[in-house]
C-alpha positions in Angstrom: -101.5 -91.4 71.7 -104.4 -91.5 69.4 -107.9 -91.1 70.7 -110.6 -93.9 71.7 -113.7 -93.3 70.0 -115.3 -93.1 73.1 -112.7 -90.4 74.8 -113.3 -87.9 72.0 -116.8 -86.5 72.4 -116.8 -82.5 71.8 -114.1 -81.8 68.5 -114.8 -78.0 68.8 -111.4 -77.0 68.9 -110.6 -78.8 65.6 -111.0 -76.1 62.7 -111.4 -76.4 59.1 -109.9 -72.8 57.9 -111.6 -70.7 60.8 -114.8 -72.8 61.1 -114.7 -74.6 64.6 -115.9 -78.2 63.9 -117.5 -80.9 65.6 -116.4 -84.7 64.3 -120.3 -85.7 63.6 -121.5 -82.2 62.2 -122.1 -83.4 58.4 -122.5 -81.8 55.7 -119.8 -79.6 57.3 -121.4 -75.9 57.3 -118.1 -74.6 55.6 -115.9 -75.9 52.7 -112.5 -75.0 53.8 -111.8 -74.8 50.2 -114.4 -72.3 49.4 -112.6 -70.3 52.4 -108.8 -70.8 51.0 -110.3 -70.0 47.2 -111.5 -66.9 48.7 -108.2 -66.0 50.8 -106.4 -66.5 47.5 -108.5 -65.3 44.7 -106.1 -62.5 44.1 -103.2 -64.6 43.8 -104.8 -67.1 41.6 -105.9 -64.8 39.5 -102.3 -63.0 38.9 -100.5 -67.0 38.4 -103.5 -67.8 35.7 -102.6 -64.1 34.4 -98.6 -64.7 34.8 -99.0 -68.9 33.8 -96.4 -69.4 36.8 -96.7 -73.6 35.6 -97.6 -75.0 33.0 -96.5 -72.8 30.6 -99.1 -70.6 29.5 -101.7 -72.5 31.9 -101.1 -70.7 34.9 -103.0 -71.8 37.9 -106.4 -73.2 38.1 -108.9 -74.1 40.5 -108.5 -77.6 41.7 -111.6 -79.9 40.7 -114.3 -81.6 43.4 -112.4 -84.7 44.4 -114.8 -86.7 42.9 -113.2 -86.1 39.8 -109.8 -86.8 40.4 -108.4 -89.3 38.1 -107.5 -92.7 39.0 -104.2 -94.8 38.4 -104.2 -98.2 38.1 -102.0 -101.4 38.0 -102.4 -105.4 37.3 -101.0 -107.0 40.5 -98.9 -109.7 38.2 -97.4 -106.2 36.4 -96.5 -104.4 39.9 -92.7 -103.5 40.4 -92.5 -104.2 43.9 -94.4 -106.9 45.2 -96.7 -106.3 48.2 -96.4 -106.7 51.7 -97.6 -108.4 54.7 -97.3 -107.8 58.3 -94.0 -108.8 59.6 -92.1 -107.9 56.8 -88.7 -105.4 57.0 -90.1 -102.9 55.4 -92.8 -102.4 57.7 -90.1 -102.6 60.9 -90.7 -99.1 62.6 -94.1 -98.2 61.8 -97.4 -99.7 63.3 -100.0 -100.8 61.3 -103.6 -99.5 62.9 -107.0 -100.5 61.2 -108.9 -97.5 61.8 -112.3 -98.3 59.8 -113.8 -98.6 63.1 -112.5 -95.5 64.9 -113.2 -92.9 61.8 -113.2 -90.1 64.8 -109.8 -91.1 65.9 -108.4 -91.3 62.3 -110.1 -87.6 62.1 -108.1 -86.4 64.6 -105.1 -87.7 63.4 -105.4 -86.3 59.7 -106.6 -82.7 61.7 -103.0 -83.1 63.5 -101.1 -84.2 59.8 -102.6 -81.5 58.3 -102.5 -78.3 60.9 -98.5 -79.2 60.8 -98.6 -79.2 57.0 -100.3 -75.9 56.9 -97.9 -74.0 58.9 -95.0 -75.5 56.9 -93.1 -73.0 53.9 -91.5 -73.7 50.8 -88.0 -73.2 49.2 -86.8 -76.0 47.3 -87.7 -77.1 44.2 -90.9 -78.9 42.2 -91.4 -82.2 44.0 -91.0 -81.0 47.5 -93.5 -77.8 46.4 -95.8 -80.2 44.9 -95.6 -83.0 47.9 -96.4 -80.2 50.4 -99.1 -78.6 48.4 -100.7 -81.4 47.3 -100.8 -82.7 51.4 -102.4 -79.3 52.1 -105.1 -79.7 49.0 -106.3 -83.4 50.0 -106.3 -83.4 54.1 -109.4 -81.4 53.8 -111.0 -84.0 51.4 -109.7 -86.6 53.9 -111.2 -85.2 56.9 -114.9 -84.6 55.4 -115.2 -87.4 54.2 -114.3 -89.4 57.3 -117.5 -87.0 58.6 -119.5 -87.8 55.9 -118.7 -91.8 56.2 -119.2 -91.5 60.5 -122.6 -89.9 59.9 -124.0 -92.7 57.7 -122.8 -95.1 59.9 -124.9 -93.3 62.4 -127.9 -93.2 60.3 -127.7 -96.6 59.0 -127.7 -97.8 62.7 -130.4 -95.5 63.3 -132.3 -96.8 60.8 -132.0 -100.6 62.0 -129.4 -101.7 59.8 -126.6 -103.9 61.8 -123.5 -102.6 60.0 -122.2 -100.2 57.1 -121.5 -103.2 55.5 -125.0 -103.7 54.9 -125.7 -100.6 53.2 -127.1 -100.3 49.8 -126.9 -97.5 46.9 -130.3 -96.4 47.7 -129.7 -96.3 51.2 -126.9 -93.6 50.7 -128.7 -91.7 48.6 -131.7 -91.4 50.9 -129.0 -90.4 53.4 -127.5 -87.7 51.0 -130.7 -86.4 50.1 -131.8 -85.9 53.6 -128.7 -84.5 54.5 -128.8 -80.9 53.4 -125.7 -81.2 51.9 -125.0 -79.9 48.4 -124.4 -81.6 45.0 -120.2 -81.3 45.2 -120.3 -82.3 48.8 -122.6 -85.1 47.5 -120.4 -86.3 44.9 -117.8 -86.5 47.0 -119.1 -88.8 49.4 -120.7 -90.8 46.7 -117.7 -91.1 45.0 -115.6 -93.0 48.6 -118.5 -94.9 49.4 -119.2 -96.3 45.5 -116.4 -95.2 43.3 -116.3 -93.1 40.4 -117.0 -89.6 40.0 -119.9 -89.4 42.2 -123.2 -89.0 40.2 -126.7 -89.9 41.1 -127.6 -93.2 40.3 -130.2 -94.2 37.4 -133.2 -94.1 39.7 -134.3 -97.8 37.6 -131.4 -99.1 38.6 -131.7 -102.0 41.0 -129.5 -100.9 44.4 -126.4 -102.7 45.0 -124.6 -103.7 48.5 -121.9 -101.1 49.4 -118.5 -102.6 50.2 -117.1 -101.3 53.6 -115.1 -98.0 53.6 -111.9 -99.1 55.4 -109.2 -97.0 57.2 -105.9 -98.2 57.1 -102.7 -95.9 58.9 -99.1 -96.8 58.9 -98.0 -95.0 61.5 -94.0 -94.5 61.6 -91.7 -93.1 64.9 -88.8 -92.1 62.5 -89.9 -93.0 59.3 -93.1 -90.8 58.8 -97.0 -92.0 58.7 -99.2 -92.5 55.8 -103.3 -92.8 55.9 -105.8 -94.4 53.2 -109.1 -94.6 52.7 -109.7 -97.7 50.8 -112.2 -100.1 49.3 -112.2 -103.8 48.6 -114.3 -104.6 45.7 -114.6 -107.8 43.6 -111.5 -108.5 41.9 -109.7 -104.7 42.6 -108.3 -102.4 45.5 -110.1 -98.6 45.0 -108.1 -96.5 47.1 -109.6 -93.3 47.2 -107.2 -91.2 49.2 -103.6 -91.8 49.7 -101.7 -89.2 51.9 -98.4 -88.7 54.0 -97.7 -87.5 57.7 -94.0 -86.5 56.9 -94.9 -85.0 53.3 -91.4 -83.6 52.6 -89.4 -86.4 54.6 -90.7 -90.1 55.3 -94.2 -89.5 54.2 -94.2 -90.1 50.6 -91.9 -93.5 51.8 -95.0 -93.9 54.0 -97.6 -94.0 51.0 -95.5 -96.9 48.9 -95.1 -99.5 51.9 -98.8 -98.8 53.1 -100.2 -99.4 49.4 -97.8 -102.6 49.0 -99.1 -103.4 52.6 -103.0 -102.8 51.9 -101.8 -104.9 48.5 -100.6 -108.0 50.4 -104.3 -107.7 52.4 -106.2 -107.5 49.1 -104.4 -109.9 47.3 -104.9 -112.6 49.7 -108.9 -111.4 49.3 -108.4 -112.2 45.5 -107.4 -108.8 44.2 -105.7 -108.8 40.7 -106.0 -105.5 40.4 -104.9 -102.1 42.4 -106.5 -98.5 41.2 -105.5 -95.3 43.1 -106.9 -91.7 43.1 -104.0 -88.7 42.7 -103.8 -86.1 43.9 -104.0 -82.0 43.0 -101.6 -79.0 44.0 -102.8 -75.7 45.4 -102.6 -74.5 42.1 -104.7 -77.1 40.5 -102.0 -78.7 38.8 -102.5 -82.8 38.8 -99.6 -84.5 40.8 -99.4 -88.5 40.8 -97.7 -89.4 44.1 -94.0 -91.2 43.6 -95.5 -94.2 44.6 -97.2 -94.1 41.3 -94.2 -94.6 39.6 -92.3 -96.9 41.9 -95.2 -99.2 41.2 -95.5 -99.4 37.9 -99.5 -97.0 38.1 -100.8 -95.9 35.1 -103.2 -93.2 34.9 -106.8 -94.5 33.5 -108.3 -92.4 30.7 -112.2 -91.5 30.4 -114.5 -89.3 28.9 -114.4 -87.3 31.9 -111.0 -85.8 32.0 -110.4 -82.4 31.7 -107.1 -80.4 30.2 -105.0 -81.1 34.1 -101.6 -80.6 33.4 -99.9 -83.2 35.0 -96.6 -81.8 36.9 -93.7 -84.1 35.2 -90.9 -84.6 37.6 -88.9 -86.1 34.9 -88.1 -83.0 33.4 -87.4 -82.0 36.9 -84.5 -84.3 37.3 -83.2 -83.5 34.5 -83.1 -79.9 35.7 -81.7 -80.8 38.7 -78.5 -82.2 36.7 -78.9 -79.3 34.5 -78.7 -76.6 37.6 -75.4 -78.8 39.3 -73.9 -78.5 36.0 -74.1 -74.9 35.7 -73.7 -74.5 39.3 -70.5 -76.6 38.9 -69.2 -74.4 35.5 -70.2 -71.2 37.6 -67.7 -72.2 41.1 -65.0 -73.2 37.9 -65.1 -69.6 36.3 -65.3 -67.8 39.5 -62.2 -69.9 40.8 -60.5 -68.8 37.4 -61.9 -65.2 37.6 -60.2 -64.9 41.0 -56.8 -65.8 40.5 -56.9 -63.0 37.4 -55.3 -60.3 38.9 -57.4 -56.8 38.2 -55.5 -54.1 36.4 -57.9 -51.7 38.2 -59.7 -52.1 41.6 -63.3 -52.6 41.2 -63.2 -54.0 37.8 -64.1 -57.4 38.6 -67.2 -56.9 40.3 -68.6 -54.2 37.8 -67.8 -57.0 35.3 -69.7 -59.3 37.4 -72.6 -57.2 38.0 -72.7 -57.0 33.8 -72.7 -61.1 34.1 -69.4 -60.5 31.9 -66.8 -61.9 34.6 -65.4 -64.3 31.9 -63.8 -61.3 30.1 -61.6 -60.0 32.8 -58.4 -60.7 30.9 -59.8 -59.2 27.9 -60.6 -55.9 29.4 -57.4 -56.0 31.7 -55.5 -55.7 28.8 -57.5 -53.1 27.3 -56.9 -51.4 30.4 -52.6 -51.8 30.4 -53.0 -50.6 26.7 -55.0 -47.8 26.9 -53.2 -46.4 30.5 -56.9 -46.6 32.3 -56.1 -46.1 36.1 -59.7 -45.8 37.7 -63.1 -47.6 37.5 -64.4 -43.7 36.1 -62.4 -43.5 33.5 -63.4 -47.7 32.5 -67.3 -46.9 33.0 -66.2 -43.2 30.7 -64.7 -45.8 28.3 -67.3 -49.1 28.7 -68.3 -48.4 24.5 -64.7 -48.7 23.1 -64.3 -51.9 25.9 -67.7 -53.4 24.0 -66.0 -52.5 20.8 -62.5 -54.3 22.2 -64.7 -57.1 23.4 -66.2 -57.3 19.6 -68.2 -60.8 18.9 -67.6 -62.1 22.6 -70.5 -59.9 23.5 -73.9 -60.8 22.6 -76.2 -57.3 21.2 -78.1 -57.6 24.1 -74.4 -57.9 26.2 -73.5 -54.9 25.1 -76.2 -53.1 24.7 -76.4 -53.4 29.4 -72.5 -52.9 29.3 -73.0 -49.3 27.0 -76.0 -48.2 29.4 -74.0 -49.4 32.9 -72.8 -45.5 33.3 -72.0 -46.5 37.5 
């Protein structure tokens, strides 16, 4: 069950990395990202050294999340339409506003993300990135649901009836009393008015803040997905998008709660949806499937840095690629085997060479030359390279003349 506001009091025993936390202590005396960029330094240093993706790239340290870009789409241009409550894509999940219980919807991104964390890899891109990028953004997620309960708390505090009623200058008052530091700053500033978080032009008239809300589709067997979203004139800013079930129902999750929080909008006069992505571990950008389902385009400014976006077209592709030679490999083995060896052990020294596919080739060597034993084939292995001829690549024989066991 997830928690009343008013049955969760003490949050001690939630941690961010090995900081013990309470839900209303903001600016949060440790970045968990700080601690994880610490834990890890070695091994990002060694990926940007070996570029494990990207090519040359390597890893890289994932930006403040005030910078992360945004995608966006027209609602007319969408390519599935949105949804409203009843509908049969939504059967199995419950729909919970949360905007009003931001300590509850803490708890529940703590829980998402503590079962992330302990969670391994061993399959390919997508599922590596889904998982990694889950791990990156819960962090985000759960400060900023601080950060957002704490203003609340000072806005009431300071006689104002709602958060609704908050203004520019009223969050920045807040910020600067805070304590906290510029990129926690930014990052707040950034959910509460868009963008990428900087101080506003102190001539600049203060504007109303639209409410923050909190929207969770939470699913039984189909995985859970929570947003942190904003209403705004004619467009949907949704500033984080993340899934329970990351490698299963989550990322499912994250299309049928934007289409959802799109039917919502929409009937508020929306035309237009814009989304934050998200970045891996390795600070590679990853645009959620969603993205794509949907027809999201990422918006270019002057702010964008050199992100290599992960492409999981090319990762399909690869997919097919692997079954192919997967499927050619089971073939040649299948043909391999029913080749009878003119001397035992000859096979698998082949096979350890990679040169299986010659086995009739050096089987007849074998019945023409008399060769009885796998010594006096590994003796002979530079006149079976020269029997083998232009089969053999340079570098093919070159491993076959230095195999000498």
């Amino acid at each position: 069950e997830i928690a009343e506001p008013d049955d969760v009091v003490d949050l001690a025993g939630v941690r961010l990395g090995a900081t013990p936390m309470r839900f209303e202590q903001w600016p949060p005396k440790q970045r968990m990202e700080d601690e994880a960029h610490s834990r890890d330094s070695r091994r990002l240093a060694m990926d940007r050294l070996e570029g494990r993706r990207g090519g040359g790239a390597g890893a890289r340290d994932v930006p403040n999340s005030a910078l992360w870009p945004y995608y966006e789409v027209a609602v007319s241009d969408l390519l599935l339409p949105p949804l409203s409550e009843g509908a049969d894509e939504l059967k199995g999940y419950r729909v919970m506003d949360m905007s009003q219980k931001l300590d509850a919807a803490f708890l529940l991104a703590n829980r998402w993300f503590q079962e992330n964390d302990g969670r391994s890899l061993g399959f390919m891109e997508t599922g590596a990135a889904l998982l990694s990028s889950s791990k990156v953004s819960m962090p985000y997620v759960m400060r900023q649901l601080q950060g957002m309960a704490v203003f609340k708390k000072h806005q009431i505090a300071n006689n104002a009836t709602s958060p609704a009623t908050a203004t520019t200058t009223s969050l920045d008052e807040f910020l600067a009393g805070s304590g906290a530091d510029e990129l926690t700053a930014a990052e707040l500033r950034a959910v509460m008015v868009g963008g990428f978080g900087d101080r506003p032009d102190s001539a600049a008239a203060p504007t109303d803040l639209s409410e923050v809300r909190v929207s969770v589709l939470l699913g039984t067997e189909n995985g859970s997905a929570l947003a942190v979203w904003v209403a705004e004139q004619a467009a949907i800013r949704v500033e984080f998008l993340i899934g329970h079930d990351c490698l299963g129902g989550g990322p499912q999750a994250e299309q049928n709660l934007l289409r959802f929080m799109l039917g919502l909008a929409e009937a508020e006069g929306a035309t237009k949806l814009r989304c934050r992505a998200r970045f891996t571990e390795d600070g590679m950008l990853f645009a959620p499937p969603c993205f794509k389902n949907l027809g999201l385009q990422r918006v270019v400014t002057d702010r964008d840095e050199d992100w290599i976006e992960l492409d999981m077209s090319k990762e399909e592709s690869a997919v097919d690629r692997e079954a192919g030679l997967l499927a050619e490999s089971d073939a040649l083995w299948a043909e391999v085997e029913e080749s009878p060896e003119a001397v035992a052990g000859l096979r698998t020294w082949l096979a350890v060479l990679g040169l299986e596919s010659h086995l009739q080739v050096v089987n007849d060597w074998c019945e023409e030359m008399g060769a009885a034993s796998l010594d006096e084939i590994i003796d002979s292995r530079e006149d079976i390279a020269d029997a083998l001829g232009d089969r053999l690549s340079h570098a093919e024989r070159e491993a076959m003349v230095k195999r000498s066991y």
